[in-house]
RONU-267235 format. One record per residue (C-alpha): x, y, z. Coordinates in nm, 2 decimals. Each point is the difference from the previous one (the first is absolute). Layout:
N
<atom px="X" py="Y" pz="Z"/>
...
This chain:
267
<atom px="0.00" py="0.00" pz="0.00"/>
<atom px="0.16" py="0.36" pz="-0.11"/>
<atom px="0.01" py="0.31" pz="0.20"/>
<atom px="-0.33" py="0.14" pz="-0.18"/>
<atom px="-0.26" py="-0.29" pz="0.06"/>
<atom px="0.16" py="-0.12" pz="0.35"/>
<atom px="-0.16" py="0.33" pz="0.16"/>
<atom px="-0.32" py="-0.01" pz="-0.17"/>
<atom px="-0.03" py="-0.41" pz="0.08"/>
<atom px="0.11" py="0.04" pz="0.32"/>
<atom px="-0.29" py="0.27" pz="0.03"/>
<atom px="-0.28" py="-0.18" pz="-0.12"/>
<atom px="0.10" py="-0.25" pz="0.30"/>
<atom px="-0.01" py="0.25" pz="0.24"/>
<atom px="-0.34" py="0.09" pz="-0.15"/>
<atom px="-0.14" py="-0.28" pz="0.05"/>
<atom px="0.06" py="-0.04" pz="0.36"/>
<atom px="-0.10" py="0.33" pz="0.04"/>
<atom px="-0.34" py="-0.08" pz="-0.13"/>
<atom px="-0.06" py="-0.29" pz="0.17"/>
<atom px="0.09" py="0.22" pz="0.32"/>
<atom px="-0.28" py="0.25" pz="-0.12"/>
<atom px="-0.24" py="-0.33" pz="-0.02"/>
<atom px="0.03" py="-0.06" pz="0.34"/>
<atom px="-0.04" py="0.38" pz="0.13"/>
<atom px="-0.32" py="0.11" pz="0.04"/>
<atom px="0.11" py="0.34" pz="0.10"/>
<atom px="0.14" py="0.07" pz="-0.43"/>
<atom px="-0.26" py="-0.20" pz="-0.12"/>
<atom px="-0.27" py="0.21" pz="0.15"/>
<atom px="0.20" py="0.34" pz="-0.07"/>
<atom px="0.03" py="-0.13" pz="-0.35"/>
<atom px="-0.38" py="-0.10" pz="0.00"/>
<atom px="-0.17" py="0.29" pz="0.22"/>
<atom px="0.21" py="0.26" pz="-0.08"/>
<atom px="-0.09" py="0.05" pz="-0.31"/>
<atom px="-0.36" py="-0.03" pz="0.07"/>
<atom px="0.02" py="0.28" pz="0.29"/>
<atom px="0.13" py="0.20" pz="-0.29"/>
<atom px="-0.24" py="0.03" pz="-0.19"/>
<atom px="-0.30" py="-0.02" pz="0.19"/>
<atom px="0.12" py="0.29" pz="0.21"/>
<atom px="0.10" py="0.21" pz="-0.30"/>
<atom px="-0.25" py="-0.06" pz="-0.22"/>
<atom px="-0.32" py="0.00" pz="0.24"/>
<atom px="0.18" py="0.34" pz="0.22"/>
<atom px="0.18" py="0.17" pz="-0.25"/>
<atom px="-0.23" py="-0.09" pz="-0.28"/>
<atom px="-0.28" py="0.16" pz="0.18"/>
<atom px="0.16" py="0.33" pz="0.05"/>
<atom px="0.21" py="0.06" pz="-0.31"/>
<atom px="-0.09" py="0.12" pz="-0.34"/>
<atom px="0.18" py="-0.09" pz="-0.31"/>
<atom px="-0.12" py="0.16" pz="-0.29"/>
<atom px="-0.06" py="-0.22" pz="-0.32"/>
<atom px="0.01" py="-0.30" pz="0.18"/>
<atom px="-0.06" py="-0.25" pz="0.33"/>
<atom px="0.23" py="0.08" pz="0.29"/>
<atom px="0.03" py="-0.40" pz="0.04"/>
<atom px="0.14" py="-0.05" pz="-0.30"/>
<atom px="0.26" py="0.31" pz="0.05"/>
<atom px="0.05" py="-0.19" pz="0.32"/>
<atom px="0.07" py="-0.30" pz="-0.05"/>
<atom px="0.35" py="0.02" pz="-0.22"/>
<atom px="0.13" py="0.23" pz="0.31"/>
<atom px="-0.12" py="-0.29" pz="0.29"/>
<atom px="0.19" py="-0.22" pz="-0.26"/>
<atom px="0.31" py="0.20" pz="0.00"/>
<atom px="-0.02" py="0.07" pz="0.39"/>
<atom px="-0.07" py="-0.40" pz="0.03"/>
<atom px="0.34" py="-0.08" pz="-0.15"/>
<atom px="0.19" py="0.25" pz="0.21"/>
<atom px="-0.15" py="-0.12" pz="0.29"/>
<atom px="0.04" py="-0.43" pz="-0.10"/>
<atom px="0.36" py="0.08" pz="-0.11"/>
<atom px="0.09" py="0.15" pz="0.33"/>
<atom px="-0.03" py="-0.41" pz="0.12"/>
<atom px="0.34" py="-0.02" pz="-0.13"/>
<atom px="0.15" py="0.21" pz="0.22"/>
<atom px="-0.18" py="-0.11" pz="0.29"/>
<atom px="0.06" py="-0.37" pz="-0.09"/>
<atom px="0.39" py="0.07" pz="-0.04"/>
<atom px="0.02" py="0.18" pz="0.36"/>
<atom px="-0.15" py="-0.27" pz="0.17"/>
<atom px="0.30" py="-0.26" pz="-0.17"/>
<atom px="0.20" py="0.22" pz="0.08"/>
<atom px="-0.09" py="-0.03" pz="0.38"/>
<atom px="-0.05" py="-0.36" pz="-0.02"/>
<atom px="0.31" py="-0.08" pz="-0.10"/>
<atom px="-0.13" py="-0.15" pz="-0.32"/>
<atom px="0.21" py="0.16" pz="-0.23"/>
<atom px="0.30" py="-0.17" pz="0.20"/>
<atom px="-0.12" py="-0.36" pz="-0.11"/>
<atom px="-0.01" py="0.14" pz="-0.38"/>
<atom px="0.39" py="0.15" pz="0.04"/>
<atom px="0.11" py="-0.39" pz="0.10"/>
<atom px="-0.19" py="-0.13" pz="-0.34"/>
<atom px="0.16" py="0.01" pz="-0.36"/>
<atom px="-0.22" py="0.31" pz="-0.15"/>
<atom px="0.04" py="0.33" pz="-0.16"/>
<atom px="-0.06" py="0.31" pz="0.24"/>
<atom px="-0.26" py="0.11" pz="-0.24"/>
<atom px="-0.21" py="-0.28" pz="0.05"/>
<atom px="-0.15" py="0.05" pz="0.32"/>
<atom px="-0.09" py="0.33" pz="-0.13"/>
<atom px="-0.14" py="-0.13" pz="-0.36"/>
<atom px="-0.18" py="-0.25" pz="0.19"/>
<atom px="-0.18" py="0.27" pz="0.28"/>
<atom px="-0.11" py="0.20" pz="-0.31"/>
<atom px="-0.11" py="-0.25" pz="-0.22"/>
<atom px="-0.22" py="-0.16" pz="0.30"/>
<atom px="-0.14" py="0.34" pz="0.06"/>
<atom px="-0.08" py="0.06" pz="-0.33"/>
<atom px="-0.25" py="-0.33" pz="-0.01"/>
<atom px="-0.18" py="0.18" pz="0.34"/>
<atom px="-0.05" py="0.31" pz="-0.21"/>
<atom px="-0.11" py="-0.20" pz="-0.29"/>
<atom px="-0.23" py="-0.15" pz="0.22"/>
<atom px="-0.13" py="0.34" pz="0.17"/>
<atom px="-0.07" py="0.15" pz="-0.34"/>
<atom px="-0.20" py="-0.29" pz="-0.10"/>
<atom px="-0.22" py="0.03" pz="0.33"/>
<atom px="-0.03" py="0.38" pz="-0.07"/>
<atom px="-0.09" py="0.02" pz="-0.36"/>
<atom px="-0.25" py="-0.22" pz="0.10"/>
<atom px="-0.09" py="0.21" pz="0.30"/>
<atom px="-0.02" py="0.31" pz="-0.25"/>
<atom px="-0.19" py="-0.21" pz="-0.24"/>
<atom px="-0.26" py="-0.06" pz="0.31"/>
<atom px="-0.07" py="0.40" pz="0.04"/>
<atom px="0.03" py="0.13" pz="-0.32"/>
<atom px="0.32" py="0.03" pz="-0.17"/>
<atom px="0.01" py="-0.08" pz="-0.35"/>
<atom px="0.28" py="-0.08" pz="-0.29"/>
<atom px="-0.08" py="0.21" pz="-0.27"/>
<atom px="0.31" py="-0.13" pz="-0.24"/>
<atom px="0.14" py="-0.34" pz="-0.15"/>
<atom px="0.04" py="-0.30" pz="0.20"/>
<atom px="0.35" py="0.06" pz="-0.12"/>
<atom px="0.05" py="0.35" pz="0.14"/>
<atom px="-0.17" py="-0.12" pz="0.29"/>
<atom px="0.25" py="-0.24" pz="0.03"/>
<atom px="0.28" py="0.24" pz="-0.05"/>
<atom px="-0.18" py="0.20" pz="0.24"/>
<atom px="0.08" py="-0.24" pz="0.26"/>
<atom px="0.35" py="-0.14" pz="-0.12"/>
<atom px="0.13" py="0.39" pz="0.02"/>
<atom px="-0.20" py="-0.04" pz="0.40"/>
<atom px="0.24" py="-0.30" pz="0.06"/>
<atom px="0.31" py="0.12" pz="-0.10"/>
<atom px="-0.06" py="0.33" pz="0.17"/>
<atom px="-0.02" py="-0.24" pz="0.30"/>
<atom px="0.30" py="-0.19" pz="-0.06"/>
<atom px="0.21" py="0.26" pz="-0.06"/>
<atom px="-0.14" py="0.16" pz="0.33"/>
<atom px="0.09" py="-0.29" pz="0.22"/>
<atom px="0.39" py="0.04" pz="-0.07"/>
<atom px="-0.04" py="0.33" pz="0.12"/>
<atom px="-0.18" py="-0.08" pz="0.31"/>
<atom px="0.26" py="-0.29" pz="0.02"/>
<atom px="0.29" py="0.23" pz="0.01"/>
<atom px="-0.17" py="0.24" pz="0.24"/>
<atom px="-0.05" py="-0.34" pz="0.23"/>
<atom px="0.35" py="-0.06" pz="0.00"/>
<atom px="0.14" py="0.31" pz="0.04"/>
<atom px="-0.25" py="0.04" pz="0.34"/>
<atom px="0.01" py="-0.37" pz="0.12"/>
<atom px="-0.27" py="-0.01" pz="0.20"/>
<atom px="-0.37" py="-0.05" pz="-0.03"/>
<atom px="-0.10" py="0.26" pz="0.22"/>
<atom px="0.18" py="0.29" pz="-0.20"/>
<atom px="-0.04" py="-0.17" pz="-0.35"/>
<atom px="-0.40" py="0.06" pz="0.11"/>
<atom px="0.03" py="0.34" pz="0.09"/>
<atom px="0.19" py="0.12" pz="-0.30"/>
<atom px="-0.18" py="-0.13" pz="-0.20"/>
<atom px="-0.32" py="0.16" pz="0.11"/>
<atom px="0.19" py="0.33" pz="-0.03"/>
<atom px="0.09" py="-0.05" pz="-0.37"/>
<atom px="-0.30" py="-0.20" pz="-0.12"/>
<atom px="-0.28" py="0.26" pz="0.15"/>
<atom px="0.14" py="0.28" pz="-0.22"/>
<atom px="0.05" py="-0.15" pz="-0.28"/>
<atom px="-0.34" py="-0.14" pz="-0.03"/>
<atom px="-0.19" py="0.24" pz="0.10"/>
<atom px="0.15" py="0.31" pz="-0.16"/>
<atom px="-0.04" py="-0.13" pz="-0.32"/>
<atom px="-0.29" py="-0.02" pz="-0.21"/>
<atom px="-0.10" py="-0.36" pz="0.10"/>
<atom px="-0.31" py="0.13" pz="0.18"/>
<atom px="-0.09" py="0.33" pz="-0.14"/>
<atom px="0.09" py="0.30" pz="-0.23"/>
<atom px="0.36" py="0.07" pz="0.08"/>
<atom px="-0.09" py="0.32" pz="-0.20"/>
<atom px="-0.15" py="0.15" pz="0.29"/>
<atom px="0.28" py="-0.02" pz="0.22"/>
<atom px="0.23" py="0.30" pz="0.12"/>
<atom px="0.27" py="0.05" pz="-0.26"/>
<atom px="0.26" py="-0.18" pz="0.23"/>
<atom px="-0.15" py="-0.31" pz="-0.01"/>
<atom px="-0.17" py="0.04" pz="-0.29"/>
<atom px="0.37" py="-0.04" pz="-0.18"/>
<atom px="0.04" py="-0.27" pz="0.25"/>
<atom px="-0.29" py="-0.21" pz="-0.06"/>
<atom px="0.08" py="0.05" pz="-0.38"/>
<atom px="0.32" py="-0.08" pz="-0.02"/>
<atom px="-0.07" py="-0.30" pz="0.29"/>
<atom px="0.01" py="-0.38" pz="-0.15"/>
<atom px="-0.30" py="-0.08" pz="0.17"/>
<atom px="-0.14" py="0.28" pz="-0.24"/>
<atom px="0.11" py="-0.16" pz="-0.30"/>
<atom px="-0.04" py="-0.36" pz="0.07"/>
<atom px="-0.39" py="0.10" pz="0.12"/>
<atom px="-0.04" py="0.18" pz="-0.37"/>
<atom px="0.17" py="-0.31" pz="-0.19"/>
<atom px="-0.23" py="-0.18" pz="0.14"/>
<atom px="-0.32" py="0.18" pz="-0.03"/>
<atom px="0.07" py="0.05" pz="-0.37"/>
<atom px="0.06" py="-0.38" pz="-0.05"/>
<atom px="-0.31" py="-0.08" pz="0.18"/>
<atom px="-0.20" py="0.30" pz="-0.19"/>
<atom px="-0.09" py="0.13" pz="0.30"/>
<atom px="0.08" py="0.36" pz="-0.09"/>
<atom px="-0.20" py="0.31" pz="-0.03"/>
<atom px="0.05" py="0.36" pz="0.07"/>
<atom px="0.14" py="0.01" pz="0.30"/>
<atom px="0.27" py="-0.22" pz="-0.05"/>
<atom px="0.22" py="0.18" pz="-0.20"/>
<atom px="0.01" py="0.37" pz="0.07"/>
<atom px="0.40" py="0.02" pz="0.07"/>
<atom px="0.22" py="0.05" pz="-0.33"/>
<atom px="0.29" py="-0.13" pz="0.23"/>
<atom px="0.19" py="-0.26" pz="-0.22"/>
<atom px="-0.07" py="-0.33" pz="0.27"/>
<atom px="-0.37" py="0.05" pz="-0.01"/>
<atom px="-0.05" py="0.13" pz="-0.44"/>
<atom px="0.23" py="-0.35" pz="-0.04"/>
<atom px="-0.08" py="-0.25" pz="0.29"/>
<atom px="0.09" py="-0.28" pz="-0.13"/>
<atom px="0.33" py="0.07" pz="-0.12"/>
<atom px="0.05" py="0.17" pz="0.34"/>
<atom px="-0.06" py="-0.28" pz="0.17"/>
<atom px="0.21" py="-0.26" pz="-0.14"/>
<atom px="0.25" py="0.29" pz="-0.01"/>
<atom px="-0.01" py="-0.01" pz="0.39"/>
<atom px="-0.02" py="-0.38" pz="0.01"/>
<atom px="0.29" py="0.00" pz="-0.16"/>
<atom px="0.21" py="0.27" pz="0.14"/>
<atom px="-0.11" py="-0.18" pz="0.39"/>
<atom px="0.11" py="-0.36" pz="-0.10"/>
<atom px="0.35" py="0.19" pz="-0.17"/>
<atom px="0.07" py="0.13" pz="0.40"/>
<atom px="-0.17" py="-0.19" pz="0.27"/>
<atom px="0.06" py="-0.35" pz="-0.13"/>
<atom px="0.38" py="0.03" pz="0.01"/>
<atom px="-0.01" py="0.21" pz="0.32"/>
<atom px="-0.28" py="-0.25" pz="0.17"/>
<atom px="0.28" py="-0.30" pz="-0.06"/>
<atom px="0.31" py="0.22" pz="0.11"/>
<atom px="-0.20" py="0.03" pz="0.27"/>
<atom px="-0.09" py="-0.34" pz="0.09"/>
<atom px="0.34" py="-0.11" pz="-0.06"/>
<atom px="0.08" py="0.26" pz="0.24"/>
<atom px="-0.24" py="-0.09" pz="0.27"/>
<atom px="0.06" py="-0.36" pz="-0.04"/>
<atom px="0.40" py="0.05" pz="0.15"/>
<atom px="-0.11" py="0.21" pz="0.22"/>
């Protein structure tokens, strides 16, 4: 086995036992499960009752922002999940076995990516259920939701670096609170970001969450005229943007996330 597939086998082990450990805890399965269905029913039936979008239902210029904020929140697992190996000494027993150092971090990712793939499932159906409607191809739709997935990905090796570099669960948590909160909800996953102050209008505009919400409206069709009001370059091109910032996060944090592992491991 070469240096290129050893990491990526060696991850897809380390998957798999990191899915069977989601089987047997309730605590993921039910964040992956209820989560998602909190979401939306809170949004859609509070918020929905109480905002206007004009041209269109509020739930369906929801429901790409929950998915956005869904993601964030599932690939913040990863971090979490590595601070508690860390603790437990786990990592340890991998630095004894014959692997790459990548593939502790592949595998996390990769495992994390089926719980998101599996929270987005319950969701779309969840939207589905109070309203919210596809309006383009089944292949747009699906595009709609690969560009959702590999937002995520990428996500987790930055949540996976920001784990290592704190070490423990109790600051990983808090941290990311403090980074998550803003870039959600100054962005225009939940309303206009037009009307915001100028500050954070430029912000929210220039904010990923902004242009992976908009990518994702526009491959679900559900746009309208509210949903594109900024001539900021990440929101007129979305999509672009957003595999742009995909890219750019996988370029950094995955070679800082293992230069950190390798790091924390000989600590």
């Amino acid at each position: 086995m070469n240096a290129l597939t050893m990491p990526v086998a060696d991850g897809w082990t380390i998957a798999r036992r990191n899915t069977l450990k989601i089987r047997r805890s309730p605590d993921m399965l039910g964040a992956v499960v209820m989560l998602p269905i909190v979401l939306v029913l809170l949004f859609a039936y509070v918020f929905g009752s109480v905002i206007d979008v004009p041209g269109m239902s509020y739930r369906e210029f929801l429901l790409p922002g929950i998915f956005v904020q869904a993601v964030i929140t599932g690939a913040q697992i990863t971090g979490y999940t590595l601070t508690l190996d860390l603790q437990k000494g786990i990592f340890d027993r991998f630095r004894s076995l014959p692997m790459a150092p990548s593939a502790v971090l592949i595998g996390q990712t990769i495992s994390d990516l089926l719980m998101n793939f599996a929270g987005l499932v319950v969701m779309g159906a969840m939207g589905l259920l109070v309203g919210w409607r596809v309006h383009t191809s089944p292949y747009e739709a699906l595009l709609g939701f690969g560009l959702l997935l590999l937002f995520a990905y990428a996500f987790s090796w930055v949540t996976a670096a920001v784990a290592l570099a704190l070490r423990t669960p109790e600051s990983f948590n808090n941290v990311a609170t403090m980074v998550s909160f803003p870039l959600v909800f100054i962005s225009n996953a939940f309303l206009d970001s037009s009307e915001l102050p100028t500050p954070l209008r430029v912000f929210a505009e220039w904010n990923p969450v902004s242009a992976f919400t908009q990518a994702a409206r526009e491959l679900f069709g559900n746009t309208g005229s509210a949903t594109r009001t900024s001539d900021a370059w990440p929101v007129e091109h979305a999509v672009p943007a957003s595999l742009l910032w995909i890219a750019v996060i996988l370029i950094v944090f995955v070679p800082l996330a293992t230069r950190l592992y390798r790091k924390a491991v000989s600590g």
